[in-house]
C-alpha positions as CSV (number, residue, x, y, z in Angstrom):
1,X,-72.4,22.4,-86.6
2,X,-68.8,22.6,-87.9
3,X,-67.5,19.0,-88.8
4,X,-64.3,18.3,-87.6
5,X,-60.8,16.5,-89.7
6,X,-59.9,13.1,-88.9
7,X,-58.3,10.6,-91.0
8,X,-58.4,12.2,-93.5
9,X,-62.4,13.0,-93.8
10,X,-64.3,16.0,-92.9
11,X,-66.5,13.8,-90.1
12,X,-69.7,15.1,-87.3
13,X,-68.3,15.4,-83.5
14,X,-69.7,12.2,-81.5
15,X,-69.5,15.0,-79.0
16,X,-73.2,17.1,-78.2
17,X,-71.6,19.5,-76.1
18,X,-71.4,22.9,-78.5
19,X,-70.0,26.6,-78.3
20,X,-71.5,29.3,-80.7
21,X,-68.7,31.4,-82.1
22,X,-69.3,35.4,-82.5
23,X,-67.7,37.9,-84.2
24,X,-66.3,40.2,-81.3
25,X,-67.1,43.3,-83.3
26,X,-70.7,42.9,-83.6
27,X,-71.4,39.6,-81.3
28,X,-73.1,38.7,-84.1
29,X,-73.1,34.0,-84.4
30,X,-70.8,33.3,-87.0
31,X,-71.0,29.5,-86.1
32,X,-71.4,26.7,-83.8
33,X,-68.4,23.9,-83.1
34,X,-68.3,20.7,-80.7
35,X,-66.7,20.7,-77.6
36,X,-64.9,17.3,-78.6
37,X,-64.3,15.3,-76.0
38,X,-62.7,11.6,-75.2
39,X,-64.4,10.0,-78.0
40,X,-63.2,12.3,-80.4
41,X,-59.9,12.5,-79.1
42,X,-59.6,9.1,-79.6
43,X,-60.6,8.7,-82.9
44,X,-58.2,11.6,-83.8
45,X,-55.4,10.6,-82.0
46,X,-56.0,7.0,-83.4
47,X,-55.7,8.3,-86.6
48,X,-52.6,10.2,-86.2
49,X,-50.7,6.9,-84.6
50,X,-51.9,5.1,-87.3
51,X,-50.5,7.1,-89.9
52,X,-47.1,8.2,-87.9
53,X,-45.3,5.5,-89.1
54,X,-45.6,5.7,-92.8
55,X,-46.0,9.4,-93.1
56,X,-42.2,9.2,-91.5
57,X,-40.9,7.3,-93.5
58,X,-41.8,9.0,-97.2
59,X,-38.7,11.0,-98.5
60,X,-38.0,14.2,-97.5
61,X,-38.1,15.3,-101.3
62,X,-41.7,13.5,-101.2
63,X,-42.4,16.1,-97.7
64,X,-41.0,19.0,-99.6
65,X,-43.4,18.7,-102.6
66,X,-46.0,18.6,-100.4
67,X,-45.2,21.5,-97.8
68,X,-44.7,23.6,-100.8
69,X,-48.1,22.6,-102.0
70,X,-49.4,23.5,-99.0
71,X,-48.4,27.0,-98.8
72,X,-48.8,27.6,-102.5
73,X,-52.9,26.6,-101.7
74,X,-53.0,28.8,-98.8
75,X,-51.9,31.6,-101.2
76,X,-54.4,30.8,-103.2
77,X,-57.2,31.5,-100.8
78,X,-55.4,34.0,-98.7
79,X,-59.0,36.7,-99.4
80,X,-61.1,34.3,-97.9
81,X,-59.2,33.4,-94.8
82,X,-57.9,36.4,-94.5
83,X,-61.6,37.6,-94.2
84,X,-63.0,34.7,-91.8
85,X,-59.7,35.2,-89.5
86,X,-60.4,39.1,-89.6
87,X,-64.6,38.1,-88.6
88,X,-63.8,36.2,-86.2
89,X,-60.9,37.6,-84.6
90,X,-61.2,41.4,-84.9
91,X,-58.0,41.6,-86.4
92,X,-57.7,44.7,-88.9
93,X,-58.2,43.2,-92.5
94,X,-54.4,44.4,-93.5
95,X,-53.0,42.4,-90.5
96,X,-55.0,39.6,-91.6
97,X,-53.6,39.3,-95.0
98,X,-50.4,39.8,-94.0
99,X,-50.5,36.6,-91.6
100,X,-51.7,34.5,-94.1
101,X,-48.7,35.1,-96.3
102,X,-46.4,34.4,-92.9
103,X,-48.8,31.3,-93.0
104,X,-47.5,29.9,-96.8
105,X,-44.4,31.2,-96.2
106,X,-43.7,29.1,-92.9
107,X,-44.7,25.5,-94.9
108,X,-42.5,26.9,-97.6
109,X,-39.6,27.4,-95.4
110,X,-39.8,24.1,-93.8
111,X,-40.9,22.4,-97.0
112,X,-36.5,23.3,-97.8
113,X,-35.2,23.1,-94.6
114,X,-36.2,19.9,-93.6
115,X,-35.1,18.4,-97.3
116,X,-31.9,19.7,-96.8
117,X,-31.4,18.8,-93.0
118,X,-29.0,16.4,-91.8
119,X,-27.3,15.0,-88.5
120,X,-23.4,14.7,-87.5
121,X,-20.6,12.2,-88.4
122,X,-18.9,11.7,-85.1
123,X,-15.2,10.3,-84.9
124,X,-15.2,6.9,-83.7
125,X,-13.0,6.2,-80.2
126,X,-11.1,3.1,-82.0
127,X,-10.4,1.5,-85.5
128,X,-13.0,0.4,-87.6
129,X,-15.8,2.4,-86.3
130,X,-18.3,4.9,-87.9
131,X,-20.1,6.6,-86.1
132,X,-23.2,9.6,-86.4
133,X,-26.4,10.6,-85.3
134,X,-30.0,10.8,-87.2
135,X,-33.1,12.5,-85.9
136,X,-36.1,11.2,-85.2
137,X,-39.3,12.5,-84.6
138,X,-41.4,11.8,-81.5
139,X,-44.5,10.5,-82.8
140,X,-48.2,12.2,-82.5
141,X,-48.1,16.2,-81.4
142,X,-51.0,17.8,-79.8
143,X,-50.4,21.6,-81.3
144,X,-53.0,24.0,-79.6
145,X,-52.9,27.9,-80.8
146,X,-54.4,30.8,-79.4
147,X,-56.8,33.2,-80.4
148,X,-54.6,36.6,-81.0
149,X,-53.0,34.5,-84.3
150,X,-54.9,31.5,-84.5
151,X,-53.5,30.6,-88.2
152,X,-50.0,31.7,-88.1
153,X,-49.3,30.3,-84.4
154,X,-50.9,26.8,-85.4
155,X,-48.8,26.9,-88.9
156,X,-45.6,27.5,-86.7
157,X,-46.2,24.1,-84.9
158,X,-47.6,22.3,-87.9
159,X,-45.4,22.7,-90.4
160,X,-42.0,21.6,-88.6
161,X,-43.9,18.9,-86.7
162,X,-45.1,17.1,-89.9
163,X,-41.7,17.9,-91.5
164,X,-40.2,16.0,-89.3
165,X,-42.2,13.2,-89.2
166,X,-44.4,13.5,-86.5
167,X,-48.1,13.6,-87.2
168,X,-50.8,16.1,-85.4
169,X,-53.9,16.4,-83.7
170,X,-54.5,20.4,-83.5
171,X,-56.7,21.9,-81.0
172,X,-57.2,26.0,-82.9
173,X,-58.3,28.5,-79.8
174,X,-61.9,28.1,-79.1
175,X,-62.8,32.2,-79.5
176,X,-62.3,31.8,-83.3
177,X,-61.7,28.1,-84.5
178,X,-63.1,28.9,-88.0
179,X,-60.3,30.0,-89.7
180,X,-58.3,26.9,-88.7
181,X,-60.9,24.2,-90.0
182,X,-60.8,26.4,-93.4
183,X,-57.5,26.1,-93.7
184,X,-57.4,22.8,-93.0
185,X,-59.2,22.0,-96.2
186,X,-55.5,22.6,-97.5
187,X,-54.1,19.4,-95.7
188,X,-56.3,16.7,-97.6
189,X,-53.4,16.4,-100.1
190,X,-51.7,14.7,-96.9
191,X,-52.1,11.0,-96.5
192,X,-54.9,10.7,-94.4
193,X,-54.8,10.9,-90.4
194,X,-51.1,13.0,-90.8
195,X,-53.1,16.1,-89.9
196,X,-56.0,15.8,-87.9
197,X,-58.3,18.6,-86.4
198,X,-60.5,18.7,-83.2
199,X,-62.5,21.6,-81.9
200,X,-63.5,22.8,-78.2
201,X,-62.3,24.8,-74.9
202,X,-59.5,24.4,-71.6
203,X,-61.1,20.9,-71.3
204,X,-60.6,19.5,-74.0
205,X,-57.1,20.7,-74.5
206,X,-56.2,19.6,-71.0
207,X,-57.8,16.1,-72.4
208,X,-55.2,16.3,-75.2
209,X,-52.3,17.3,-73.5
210,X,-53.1,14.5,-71.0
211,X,-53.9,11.8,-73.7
212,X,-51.5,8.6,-73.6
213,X,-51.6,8.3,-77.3
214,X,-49.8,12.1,-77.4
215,X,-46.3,11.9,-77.3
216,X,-45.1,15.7,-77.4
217,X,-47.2,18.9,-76.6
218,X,-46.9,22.5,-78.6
219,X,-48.4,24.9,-76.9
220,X,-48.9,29.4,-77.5
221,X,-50.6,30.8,-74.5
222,X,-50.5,32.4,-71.1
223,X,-47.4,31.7,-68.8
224,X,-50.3,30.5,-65.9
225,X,-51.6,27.9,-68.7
226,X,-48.6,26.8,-70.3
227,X,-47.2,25.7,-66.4
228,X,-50.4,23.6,-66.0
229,X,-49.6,22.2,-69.5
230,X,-45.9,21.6,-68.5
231,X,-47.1,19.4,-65.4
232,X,-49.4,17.4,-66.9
233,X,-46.5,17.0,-69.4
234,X,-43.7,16.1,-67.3
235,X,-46.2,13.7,-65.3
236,X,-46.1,11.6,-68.6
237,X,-42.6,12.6,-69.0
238,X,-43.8,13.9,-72.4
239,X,-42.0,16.6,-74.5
240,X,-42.9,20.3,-74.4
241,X,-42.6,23.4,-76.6
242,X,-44.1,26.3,-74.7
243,X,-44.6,30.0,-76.2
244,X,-45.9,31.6,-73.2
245,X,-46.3,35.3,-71.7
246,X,-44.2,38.5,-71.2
247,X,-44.0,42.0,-70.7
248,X,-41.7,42.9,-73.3
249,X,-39.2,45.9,-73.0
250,X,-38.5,49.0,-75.5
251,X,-36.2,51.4,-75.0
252,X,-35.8,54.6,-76.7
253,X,-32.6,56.4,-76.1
254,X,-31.8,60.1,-76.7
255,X,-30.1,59.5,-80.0
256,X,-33.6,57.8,-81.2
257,X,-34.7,60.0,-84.4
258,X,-38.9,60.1,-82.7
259,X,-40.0,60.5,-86.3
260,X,-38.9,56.5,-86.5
261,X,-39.1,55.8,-82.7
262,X,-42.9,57.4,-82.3
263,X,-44.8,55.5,-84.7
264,X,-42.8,52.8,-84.4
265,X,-43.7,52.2,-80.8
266,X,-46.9,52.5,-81.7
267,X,-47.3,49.9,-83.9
268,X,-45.2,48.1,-81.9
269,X,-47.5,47.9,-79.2
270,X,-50.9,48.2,-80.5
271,X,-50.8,45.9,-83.3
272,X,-53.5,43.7,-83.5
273,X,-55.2,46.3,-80.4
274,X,-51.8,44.9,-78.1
275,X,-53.0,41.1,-78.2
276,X,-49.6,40.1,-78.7
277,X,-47.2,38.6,-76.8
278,X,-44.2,40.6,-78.2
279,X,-45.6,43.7,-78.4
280,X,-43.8,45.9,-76.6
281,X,-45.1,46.3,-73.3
282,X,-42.5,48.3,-71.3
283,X,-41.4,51.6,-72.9
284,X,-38.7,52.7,-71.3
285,X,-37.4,56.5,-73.2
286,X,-34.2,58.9,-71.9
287,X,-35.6,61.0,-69.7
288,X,-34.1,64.5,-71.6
289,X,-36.7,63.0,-74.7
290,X,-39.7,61.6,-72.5
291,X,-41.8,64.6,-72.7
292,X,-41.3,65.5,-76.5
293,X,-42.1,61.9,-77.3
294,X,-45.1,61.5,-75.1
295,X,-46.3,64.5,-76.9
296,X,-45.8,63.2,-80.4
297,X,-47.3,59.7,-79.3
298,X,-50.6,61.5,-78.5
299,X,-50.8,63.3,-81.2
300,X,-50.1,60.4,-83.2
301,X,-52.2,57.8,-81.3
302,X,-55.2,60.5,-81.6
303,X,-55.4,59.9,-85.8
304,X,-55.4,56.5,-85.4
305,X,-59.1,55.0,-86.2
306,X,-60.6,52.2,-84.0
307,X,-64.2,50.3,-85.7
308,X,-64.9,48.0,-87.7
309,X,-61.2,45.7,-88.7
310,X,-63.1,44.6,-92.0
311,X,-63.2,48.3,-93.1
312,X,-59.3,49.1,-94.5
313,X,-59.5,52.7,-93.0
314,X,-59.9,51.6,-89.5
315,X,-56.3,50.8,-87.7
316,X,-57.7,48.9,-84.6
317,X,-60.3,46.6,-84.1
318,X,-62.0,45.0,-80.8
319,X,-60.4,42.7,-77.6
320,X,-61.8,39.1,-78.2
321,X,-64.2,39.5,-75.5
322,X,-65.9,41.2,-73.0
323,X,-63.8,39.5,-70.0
324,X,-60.3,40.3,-72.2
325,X,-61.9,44.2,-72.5
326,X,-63.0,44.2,-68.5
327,X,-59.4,43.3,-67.7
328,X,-57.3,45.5,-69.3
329,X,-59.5,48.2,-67.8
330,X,-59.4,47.1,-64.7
331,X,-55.1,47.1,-65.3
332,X,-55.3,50.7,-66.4
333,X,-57.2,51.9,-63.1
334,X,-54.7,50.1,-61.1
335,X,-52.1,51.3,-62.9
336,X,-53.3,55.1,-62.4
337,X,-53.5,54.8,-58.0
338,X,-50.3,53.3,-59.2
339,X,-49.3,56.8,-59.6
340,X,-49.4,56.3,-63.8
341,X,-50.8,59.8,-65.1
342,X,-53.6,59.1,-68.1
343,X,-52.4,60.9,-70.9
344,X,-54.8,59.6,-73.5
345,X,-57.5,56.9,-73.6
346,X,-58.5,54.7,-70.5
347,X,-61.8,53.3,-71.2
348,X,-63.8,50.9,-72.7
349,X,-66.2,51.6,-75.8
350,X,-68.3,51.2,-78.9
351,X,-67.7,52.6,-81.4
352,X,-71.4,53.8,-83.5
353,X,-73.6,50.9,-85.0
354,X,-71.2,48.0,-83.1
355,X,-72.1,46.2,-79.9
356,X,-68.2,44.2,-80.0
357,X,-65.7,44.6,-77.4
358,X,-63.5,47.7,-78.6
359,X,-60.9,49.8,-76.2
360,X,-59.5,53.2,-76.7
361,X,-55.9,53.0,-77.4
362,X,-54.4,54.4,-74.4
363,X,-51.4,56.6,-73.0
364,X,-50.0,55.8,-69.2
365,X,-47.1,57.9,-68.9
366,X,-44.6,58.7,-65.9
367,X,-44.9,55.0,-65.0
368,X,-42.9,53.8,-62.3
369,X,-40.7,50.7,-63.0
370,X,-41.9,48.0,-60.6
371,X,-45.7,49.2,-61.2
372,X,-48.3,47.3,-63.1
373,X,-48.0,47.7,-66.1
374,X,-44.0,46.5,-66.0
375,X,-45.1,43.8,-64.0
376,X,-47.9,42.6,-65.4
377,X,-48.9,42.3,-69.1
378,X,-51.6,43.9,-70.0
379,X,-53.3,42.6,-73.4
380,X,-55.1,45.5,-74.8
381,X,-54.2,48.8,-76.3
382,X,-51.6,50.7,-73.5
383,X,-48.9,52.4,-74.0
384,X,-46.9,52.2,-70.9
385,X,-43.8,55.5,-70.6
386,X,-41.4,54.8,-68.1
387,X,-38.4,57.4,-68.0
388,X,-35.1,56.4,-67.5
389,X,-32.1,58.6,-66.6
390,X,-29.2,56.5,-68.1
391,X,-29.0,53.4,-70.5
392,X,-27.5,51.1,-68.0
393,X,-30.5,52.3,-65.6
394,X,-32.7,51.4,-69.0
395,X,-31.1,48.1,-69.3
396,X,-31.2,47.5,-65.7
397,X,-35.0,48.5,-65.9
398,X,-35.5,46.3,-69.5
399,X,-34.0,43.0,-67.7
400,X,-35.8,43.2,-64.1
401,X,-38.9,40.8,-65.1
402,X,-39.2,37.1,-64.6
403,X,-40.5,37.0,-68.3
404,X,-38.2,37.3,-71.5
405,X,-39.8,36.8,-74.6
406,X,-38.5,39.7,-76.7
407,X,-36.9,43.2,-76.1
408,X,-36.4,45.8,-78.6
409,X,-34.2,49.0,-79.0
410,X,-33.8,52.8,-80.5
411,X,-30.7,54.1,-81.0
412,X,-27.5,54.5,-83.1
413,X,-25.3,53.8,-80.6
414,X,-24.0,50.3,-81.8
415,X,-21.8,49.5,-78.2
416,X,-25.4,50.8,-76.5
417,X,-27.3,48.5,-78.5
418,X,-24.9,45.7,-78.3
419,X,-25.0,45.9,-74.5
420,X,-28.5,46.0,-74.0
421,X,-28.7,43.0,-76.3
422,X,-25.7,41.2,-74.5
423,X,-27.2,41.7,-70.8
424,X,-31.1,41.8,-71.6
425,X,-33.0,37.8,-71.3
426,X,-34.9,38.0,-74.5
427,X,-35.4,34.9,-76.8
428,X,-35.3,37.9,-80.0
429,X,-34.0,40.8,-79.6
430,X,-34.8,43.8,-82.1
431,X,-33.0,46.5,-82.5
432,X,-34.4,49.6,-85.1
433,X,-36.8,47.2,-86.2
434,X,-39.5,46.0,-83.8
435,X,-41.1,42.8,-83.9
436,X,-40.2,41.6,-87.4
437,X,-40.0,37.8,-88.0
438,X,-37.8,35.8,-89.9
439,X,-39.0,32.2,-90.8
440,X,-35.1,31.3,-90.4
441,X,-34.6,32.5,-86.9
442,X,-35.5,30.9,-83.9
443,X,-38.8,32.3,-82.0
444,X,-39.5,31.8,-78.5
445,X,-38.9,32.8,-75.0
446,X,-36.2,32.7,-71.8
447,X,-37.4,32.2,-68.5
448,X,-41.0,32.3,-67.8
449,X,-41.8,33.1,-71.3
450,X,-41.4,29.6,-72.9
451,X,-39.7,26.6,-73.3
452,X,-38.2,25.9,-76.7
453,X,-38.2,27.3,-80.0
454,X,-40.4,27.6,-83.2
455,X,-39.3,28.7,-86.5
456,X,-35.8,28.0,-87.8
457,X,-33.4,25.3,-87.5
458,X,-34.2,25.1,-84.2
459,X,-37.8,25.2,-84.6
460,X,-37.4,21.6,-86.7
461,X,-35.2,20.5,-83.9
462,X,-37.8,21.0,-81.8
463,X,-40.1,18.4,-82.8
464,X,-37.5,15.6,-83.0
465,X,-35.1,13.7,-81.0
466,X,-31.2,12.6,-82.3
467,X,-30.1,8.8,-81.9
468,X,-26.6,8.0,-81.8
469,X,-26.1,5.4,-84.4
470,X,-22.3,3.2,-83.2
471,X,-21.0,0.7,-85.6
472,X,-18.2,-1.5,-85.8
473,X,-17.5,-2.7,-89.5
474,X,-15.4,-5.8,-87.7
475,X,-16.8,-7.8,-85.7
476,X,-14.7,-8.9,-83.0
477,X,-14.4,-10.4,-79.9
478,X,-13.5,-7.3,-77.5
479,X,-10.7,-7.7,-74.5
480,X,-12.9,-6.0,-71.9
481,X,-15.8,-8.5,-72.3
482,X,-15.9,-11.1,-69.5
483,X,-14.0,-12.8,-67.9
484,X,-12.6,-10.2,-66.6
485,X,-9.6,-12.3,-64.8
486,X,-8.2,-12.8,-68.5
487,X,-8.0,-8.6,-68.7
488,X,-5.1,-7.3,-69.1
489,X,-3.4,-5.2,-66.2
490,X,-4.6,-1.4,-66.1
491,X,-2.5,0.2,-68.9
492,X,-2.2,-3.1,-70.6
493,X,-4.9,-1.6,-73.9
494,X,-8.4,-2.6,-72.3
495,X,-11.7,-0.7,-73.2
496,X,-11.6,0.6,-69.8
C-alpha cells in the first residue's frame, strides 16, 4: 500500500478502501493506493490551513529559491519518473521525458515570475491619498489532474498556487497516481503541510472539492465533470479554474506545403494515442488538396509503430483502459453510418505478447461537418478529414462547436491566418506550429472548454485575489460625514 503526503510526512491512509493500479499495456499490478476518504481529507486539509498562513508570508525571494529547487530535483530524477509515468500511463517513453522537463521548467518559470510580480499604484480621487492594490492568495487549493498528463497537468496548478501563497491538497488521477506520489518526494524541502498529497477516485475528489476547509478548486478533465465541479463550487461560492474538453479545429489550406502539414497533423492528433485535449480533433483541409493529403496521411500513418511505449521504436502506446478503448470504437462505427469512409484503422487490438488496451491509429475521411467526430471528441487515435471549399467556409466550420480550447492553422497566407485567429473561440491559437506550449503564455479554454487560465501571468493570477489598499496620510475630519444638515449645498465641494 502506497503511503500518502501530509504534513509534511510520508503517513498510511486511515482509509481501508484500496484500488490496484495496472499498467495499461500489459494489465500487469504495478501497485495498490487508498481510496482516502473524510478522515484523510481532514487530516490533509488540516494540514494545509495550518501552514497557509506562514507559508504566505515567507519572501517571494525565499519562494523563488525554493521553486527553483524544485524543478532542478525533478531534473534530477527525470529517468525514473519518466519511466513510472510511461508504466503507468502508456505514454511513449520520448513523450514522457519530454513532460518531465515541461514539469521543472513550469516551477522554474513561476519560481521568477512570482518574485518579480507586483500590483498597481492607482491615482488617488483627492489630496493626500495613495492608493494601490496587492494580491492575495485564497487559501488551501484542491488541485486534481488527470490521467493523459498526470505530472505536467498537476505541476501547472501547483506551482502558481504555492507561488502565490496558497497551500495544496492534490488529488493525481486515480488510473496512474504513482508518478505523482514520486514526485512528490521533491516537495519535502517545503515547510511541512504546504503541499499535501491524497490518493483515490470521483468520490473522493467530489469529497475535496466539496470540503469546507477548501477555499478554491483546480480542476483538468471532462467538460461533463468539470460542470459538476463548478456547482459544487459555486454552491460554496468557492473559486474555480477549470481545463475542460473540446474538439479542437485544424485547418489546412491549399497553400499548406503537406510535407509540413501531413506529419504535422499527425502528431498533432495522435500524440500520446489522441488522449489530449488539444490535439487536433477537427481537420478541416481545401478541398482541391483533400485527396493528395489523405493519401500522404496513410501512407504516413501506416509506418508509424503502435506496442510497447517503454520500447523507443514504438510511436504509440495503449488507451488507459478498456472502457476508454470500447469508446472510441464505438465513436468510429457511429461515425462510419455517419457517412465517414474508413480509410485506415478502425479497430481495437493487441499488439503480440501484450494483453493492454491498444487502438489502431485511424483514418475517417470525407467527414461531414456537424457528424460525430466534429461534435463529439473522441479520445483515441482518429484522424477525422473534413473538406472545405473556401477558408471562410473552414473558419465558419472551425468556430461552429460549443467547445474552444485550441485551434490551429496551415498556411502562408498571413490575412487568412489572421482572420481565422481573429473570428475562431480558441483560448490558444497555433498557427504553423501545433500545440506547442510556452510556460509564459496563458493556457486554457473559451466557452465550454474551461474557466480560467494556467500558465503565464495569468496563470499566477489565477490563484489569487487583488485588495484595494485606500489611505489617507491626513487624517481629517471629512465634510460629507454626518450631520448631513451642516453639508454644504450640491456644488458647494462635498464627497458626494
Amino acid at each position: 500500500m502506497q503511503k500518502i503526503l501530509i504534513d509534511g510526512a510520508w503517513v498510511d491512509p486511515l482509509s481501508e478502501s484500496t484500488r490496484e493500479i495496472l499498467n495499461p499495456t500489459n494489465l500487469k499490478p504495478l501497485g495498490t493506493v487508498a481510496d482516502c476518504g473524510a478522515a484523510d481529507l481532514d487530516r490533509a486539509v488540516a494540514a494545509a490551513r495550518a501552514a497557509q498562513r506562514d507559508w504566505w508570508k515567507v519572501p517571494a525571494v525565499e519562494k523563488a529559491k525554493l521553486l527553483r529547487e524544485i524543478g532542478a530535483r525533478i531534473r534530477v530524477r527525470e529517468q525514473e519518473l519518466a519511466t513510472l509515468m510511461t508504466l503507468e500511463t502508456g505514454k511513449p517513453l520520448i513523450e514522457a521525458v519530454d513532460c518531465i522537463d515541461w514539469v521543472a521548467a513550469c516551477f522554474e518559470y513561476y519560481g521568477e515570475v512570482a518574485r518579480s510580480s507586483y500590483g498597481n499604484s492607482i491615482p488617488p480621487v483627492a489630496p493626500h491619498q495613495v492608493n494601490f492594490t496587492i494580491k492575495e492568495p485564497f487559501g488551501v487549493v484542491a488541485a486534481i489532474a488527470p490521467f493523459n498528463f498526470p505530472l505536467l497537468l498537476m505541476a501547472w496548478k501547483v506551482a502558481p498556487a504555492i507561488a502565490a501563497g496558497n497551500t495544496v491538497v492534490c488529488k493525481p488521477p486515480h488510473q496512474n497516481p504513482l508518478s505523482n506520489l514520486m514526485m512528490a518526494e521533491v516537495y519535502d524541502l517545503l515547510p511541512r503541510g504546504v503541499v499535501n498529497v491524497v490518493t483515490g477516485g470521483a468520490e473522493t475528489g467530489a469529497a475535496l472539492v466539496d470540503h469546507p476547509g477548501v477555499d478554491m478548486i483546480a480542476f483538468t478533465g471532462s467538460t461533463a465533470v468539470g460542470r459538476k465541479v463548478a456547482a459544487a463550487a459555486g454552491a460554496a461560492l468557492k473559486k474555480v479554474n477549470l481545463e475542460l474538453g473540446s474538439v479542437d479545429p485544424f485547418i489546412v489550406c491549399r497553400d499548406a506545403d503537406l510535407d509540413v502539414a501531413v506529419p504535422g497533423v499527425a502528431w498533432a492528433r495522435l500524440l500520446n494515442a489522441g488522449q489530449v485535449c488539444t490535439s487536433a480533433k477537427r481537420i478541416y483541409v481545401d478541398r482541391s488538396i483533400a485527396a493528395e493529403f489523405v493519401e500522404r496521411l496513410h501512407m504516413h500513418m501506416g509506418e508509424l509503430s503502435v506496442g510497447n511505449p517503454i520500447n523507443p521504436e514504438n510511436d504509440m502506446g495503449p488507451l488507459i483502459t478498456r472502457e476508454a478503448a470500447r469508446r472510441v470504437e464505438d465513436q468510429v462505427a457511429r461515425s462510419i453510418r455517419d457517412g465517414a469512409q474508413l480509410v485506415f484503422g478502425g479497430f481495437r487490438f493487441r499488439p503480440e505478447g501484450l494483453a493492454g488496451h491498444f487502438f489502431q491509429p485511424t483514418i475517417l475521411a470525407n467527414v461531414r461537418h456537424g457528424s460525430v467526430p466534429t461534435r463529439e471528441e473522441i479520445f483515441g487515435p482518429v484522424v477525422s478529414i473534413t473538406p472545405f471549399d473556401d477558408t471562410d467556409e473552414a473558419i465558419r466550420f472551425a468556430n461552429d462547436s460549443e467547445y474552444g480550447l485550441g485551434a490551429c492553422i496551415y498556411t502562408n497566407d498571413l490575412k487568412v491566418a489572421m482572420q481565422a485567429m481573429e473570428f475562431i473561440k480558441a483560448g490558444t491559437f497555433w498557427i504553423n506550429d501545433p500545440l506547442t506550449d510556452n510556460e509564459a503564455g496563458p493556457f486554457g479554454g473559451m466557452r465550454h472548454s474551461g474557466i480560467g487560465r494556467e500558465l503565464g501571468a495569468e496563470g499566477l493570477d489565477a490563484f489569487r485575489e487583488p485588495k484595494h489598499v485606500h489611505m489617507d496620510y491626513v487624517m481629517e475630519r471629512k465634510s460629507w460625514w454626518f450631520p448631513y444638515r451642516d453639508r454644504k449645498r450640491p456644488g458647494g465641494g462635498g464627497h458626494a
